[in-house]
N, C-alpha and C positions, 0 to 999 in steps of 0.2 A: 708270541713264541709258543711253542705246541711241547707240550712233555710228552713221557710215554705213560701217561696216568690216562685211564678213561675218562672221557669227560662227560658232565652231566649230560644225559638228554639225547644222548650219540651214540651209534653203533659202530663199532672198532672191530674191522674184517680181521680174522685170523689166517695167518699165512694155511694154503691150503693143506686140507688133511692128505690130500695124496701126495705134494710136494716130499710133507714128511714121512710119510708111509715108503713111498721111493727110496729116500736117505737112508732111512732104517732098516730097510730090506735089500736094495741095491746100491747102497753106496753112494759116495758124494760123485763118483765119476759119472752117476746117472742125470746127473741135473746140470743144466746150462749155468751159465754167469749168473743169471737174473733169477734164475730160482733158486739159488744157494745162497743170495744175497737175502731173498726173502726167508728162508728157513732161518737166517742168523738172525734177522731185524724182529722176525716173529710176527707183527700186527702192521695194520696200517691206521687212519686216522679217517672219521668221519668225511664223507668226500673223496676221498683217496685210499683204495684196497691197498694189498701187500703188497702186491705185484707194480704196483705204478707207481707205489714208493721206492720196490728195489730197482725198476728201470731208472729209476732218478737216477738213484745214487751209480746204480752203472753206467748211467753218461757222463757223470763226473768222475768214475776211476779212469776212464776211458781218456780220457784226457790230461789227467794227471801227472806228473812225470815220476812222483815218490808216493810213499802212503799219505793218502792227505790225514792233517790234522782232525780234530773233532770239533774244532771249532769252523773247517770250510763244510764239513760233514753236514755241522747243524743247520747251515744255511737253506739246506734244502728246508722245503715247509714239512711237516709232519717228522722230522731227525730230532728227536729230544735229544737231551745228554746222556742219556744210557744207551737209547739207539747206535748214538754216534760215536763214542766209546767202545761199546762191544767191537762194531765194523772196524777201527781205527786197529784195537788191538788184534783183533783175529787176522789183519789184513798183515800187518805187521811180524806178527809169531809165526806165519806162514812166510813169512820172506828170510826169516833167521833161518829155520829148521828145513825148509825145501825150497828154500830158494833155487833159480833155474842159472844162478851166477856161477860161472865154471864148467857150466855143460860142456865138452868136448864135441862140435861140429865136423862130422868126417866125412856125410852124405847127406844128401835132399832129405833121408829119413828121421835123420838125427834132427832138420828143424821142424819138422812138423809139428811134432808134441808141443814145442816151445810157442808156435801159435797158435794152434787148430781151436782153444778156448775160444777167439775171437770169429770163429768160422759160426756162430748162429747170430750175427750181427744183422739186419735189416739192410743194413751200407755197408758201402765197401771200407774198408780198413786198411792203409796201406803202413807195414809195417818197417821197420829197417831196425837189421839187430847188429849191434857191434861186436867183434870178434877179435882177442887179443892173437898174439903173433903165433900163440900153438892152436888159435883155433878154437879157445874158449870163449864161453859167453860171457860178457862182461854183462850187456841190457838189449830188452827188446822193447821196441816202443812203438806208438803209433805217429806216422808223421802229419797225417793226412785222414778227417772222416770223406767221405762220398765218392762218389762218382772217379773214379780214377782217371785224370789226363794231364795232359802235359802240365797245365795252368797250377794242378793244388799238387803233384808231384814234380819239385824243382829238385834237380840237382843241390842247390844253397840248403834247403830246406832238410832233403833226406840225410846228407852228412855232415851239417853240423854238430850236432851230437857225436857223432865216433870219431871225428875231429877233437872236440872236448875230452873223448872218452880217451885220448890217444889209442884206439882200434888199428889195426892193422890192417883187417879184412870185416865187410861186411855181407850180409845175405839178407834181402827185403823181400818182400814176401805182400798179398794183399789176398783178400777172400772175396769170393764171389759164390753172392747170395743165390743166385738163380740157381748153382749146383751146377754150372757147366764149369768145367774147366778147362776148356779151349782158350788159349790170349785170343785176347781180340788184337785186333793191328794197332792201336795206341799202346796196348799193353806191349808191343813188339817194338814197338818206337822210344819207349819211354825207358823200356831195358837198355836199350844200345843207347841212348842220352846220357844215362845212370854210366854205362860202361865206360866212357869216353872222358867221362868228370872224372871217377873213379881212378882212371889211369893220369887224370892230369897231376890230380891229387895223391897218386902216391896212395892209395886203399886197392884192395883186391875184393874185386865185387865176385863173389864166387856162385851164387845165384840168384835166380828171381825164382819164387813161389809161387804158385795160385794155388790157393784149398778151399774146403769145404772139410765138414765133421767126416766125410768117408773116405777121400782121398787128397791124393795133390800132384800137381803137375810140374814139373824141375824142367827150366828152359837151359841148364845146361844138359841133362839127361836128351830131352829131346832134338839135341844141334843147335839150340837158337841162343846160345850166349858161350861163348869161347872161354872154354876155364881157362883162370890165371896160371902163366905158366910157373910150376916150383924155382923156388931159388939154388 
């Protein structure tokens, strides 16, 4: 088990000076998932810099469904108890104070913010947020890491959750890394699958997303998914 004490005989990388030099001078908005994870954890461990600890641990948020504990935290090799503590609570204080529960969804614009953070991912992320009956964000989650197709985005899979959440309406959303955001034709297939569940089920699928950190593409905005009509 690895603490956050130096250990003898080892050199213990420090999260980079421009990392923090960034934060201090532009802001947390300047820094990706992975490097504000590093700025909190602060070092890494002989063998393993800052950065490949905080990718760790953002593969594990990334799949998470709540803030995980400090004890799934520690699991990672190099996550002492203070590492995994600090991450647990800051993950936490930031879900009391700004949390993104209640956001009011009214256009394609309105969700972007809610996932554009997952837009410098490596994979694709396909996401599905649940949406109470005026339209607020109850959660947004990930359903799905890779490759987007029919096989790892089911129908079963994307709505069970806002099924649990009792949602009303949903809007899912996935990133793509390349920076285009043209659908490709399974993305065109797998929205109308989505759409089809969605109405069997009694949810109102109101969009699908594609983004990236500069923009985003709304397949109801451009004709390719029929908004739900008002009650």
């Amino acid at each position: 088990m690895h603490s956050d004490a130096l250990y003898a005989g080892s050199i213990i990388d420090y999260a980079a000076p421009t990392v923090r030099e960034r934060l201090a001078s532009e802001g947390p908005l300047s820094l990706s998932d992975g490097e504000l994870i590093a700025a909190l954890i602060g070092t890494g461990i002989h063998g393993k810099g800052v950065q490949a600890l905080a990718d760790e641990v953002l593969g594990l948020l990334d799949v998470s469904r709540s803030v995980p504990d400090p004890a799934i935290l520690r699991r990672i090799s190099g996550m002492g108890e203070a590492k995994a503590c600090a991450v647990a609570a800051a993950l936490e204080l930031g879900r009391r104070v700004y949390g993104l529960r209640e956001k009011r969804v009214a256009s394609p614009r309105d969700i972007w913010p809610l996932v554009s953070h997952w837009a410098d991912r490596k994979q694709e992320r396909f996401i599905c947020c649940s949406l109470n009956g005026a339209h607020e964000l109850i959660a947004a989650r990930i359903v799905s890491v890779g490759l987007v197709n029919r096989t790892v985005v089911h129908p079963r899979e994307v709505f069970a959750d806002p099924l649990t959440d009792r949602a009303c309406a949903v809007v899912v959303a996935h990133n793509h890394p390349s920076g285009r955001l043209e659908p490709s034709p399974e993305d065109r297939e797998i929205t109308q699958r989505l759409k089809s569940a969605a109405d069997t089920l009694g949810l109102a699928l109101l969009d699908h997303i594609i983004f990236t950190r500069e923009a985003f593409f709304s397949f109801v905005e451009h004709g390719l998914l029929e908004p739900p009509n008002p009650d």
